[in-house]
C-alpha positions in Angstrom: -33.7 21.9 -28.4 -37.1 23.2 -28.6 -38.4 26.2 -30.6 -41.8 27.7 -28.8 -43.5 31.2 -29.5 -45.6 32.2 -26.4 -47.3 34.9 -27.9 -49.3 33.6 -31.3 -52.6 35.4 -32.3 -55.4 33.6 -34.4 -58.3 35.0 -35.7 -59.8 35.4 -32.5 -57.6 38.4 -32.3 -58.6 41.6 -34.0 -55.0 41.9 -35.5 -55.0 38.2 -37.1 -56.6 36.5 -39.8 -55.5 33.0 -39.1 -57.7 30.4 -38.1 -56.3 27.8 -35.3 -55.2 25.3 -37.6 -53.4 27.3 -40.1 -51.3 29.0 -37.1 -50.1 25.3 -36.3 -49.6 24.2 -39.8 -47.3 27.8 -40.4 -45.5 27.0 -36.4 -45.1 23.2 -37.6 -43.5 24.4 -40.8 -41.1 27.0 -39.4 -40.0 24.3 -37.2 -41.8 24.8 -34.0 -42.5 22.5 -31.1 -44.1 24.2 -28.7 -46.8 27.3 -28.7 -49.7 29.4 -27.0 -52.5 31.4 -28.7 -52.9 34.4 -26.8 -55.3 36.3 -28.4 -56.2 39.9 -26.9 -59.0 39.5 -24.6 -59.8 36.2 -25.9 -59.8 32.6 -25.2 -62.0 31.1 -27.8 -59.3 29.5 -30.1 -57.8 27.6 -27.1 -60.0 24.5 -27.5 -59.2 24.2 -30.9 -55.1 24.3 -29.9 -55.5 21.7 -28.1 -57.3 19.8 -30.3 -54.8 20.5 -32.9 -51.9 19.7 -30.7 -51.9 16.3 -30.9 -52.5 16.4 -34.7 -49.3 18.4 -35.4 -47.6 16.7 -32.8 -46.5 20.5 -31.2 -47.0 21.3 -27.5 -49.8 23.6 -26.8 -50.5 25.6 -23.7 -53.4 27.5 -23.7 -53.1 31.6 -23.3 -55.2 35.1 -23.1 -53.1 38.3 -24.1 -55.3 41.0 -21.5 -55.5 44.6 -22.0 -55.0 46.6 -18.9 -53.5 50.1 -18.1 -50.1 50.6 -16.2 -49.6 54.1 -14.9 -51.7 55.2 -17.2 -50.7 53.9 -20.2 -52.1 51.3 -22.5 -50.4 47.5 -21.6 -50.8 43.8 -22.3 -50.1 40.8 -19.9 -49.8 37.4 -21.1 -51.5 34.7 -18.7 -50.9 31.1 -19.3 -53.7 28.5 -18.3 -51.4 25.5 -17.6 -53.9 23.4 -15.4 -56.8 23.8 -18.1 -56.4 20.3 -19.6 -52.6 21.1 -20.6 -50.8 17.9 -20.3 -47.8 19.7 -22.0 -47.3 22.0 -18.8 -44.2 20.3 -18.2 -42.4 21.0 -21.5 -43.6 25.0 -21.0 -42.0 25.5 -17.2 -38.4 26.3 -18.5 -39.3 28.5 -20.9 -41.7 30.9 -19.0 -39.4 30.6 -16.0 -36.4 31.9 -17.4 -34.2 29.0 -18.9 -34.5 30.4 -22.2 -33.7 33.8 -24.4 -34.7 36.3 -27.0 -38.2 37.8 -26.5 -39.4 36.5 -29.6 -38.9 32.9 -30.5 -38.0 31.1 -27.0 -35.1 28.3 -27.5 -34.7 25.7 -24.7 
């Protein structure tokens, strides 16, 4: 079974302090095999997940968190990049297509 969290924010993101690497090290130690930085409005850590990927031996599929505005209120949208480079596509398809639950920490 993997463990994957979609919605990681590195330093990139006004709200985080991590740097790239220390987000894997912390997914790699909580038992994680699969994640996506999606930083608000911001792809610049993505290189360095990838990088880092193979390193930590944990699946990597590189995100953006985007602000928009739905009826008028304040909303974020998660977009995935899975032909950028992402050789791990294939482990990520199940769980953003449904085959997995609980919002926070996808199980497949």
């Amino acid at each position: 079974m993997r463990k994957a969290d979609l919605h990681l924010h590195t330093h990139a993101s006004s709200d985080a302090s991590f740097d790239p690497e220390e987000v894997f090290s912390i997914a790699k130690a909580r038992g994680l095999t699969a994640l996506t930085f999606s930083d608000h409005d911001s792809i610049a850590s993505n290189a360095a997940g990838q990088r880092l990927a193979d390193i930590y031996d944990v699946a990597f599929l590189p995100g953006v968190e985007i602000t928009s505005s739905w009826g008028g209120k304040p909303a974020h949208v998660l977009g995935f990049f899975p032909m950028v480079r992402c050789r791990h596509w294939k482990i990520f398809w199940p769980i953003i297509f449904g085959r997995c639950e609980n919002s926070s920490l996808w199980r497949c």
